[in-house]
Steps between C-alpha positions, in 0.01 A plus 500: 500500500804724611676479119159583368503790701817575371446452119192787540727707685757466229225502193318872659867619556583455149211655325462759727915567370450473172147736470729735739761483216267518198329808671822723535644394208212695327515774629712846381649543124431781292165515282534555156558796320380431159193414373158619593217605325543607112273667268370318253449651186229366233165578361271682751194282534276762667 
């Protein structure tokens, strides 16, 4: 019962690591500085 114990302990500790990881490695960087919106030119279907 005591090593099952142990292999939840382990199994939380582990994903609770690696969503800790995952979640800081997204944040910062720079957002782009390109792109956007564009007009569009073409017929005017008014």
């Amino acid at each position: 019962m005591v090593v099952l114990i142990r292999r939840v302990a382990a199994a939380l500790s582990m994903a609770g690591m690696l969503a800790a990881f995952f979640r800081l490695r997204g944040t910062g960087g720079v957002p782009p500085r390109d792109g956007g919106w564009r007009e569009v030119s073409g017929p005017d279907l008014r």
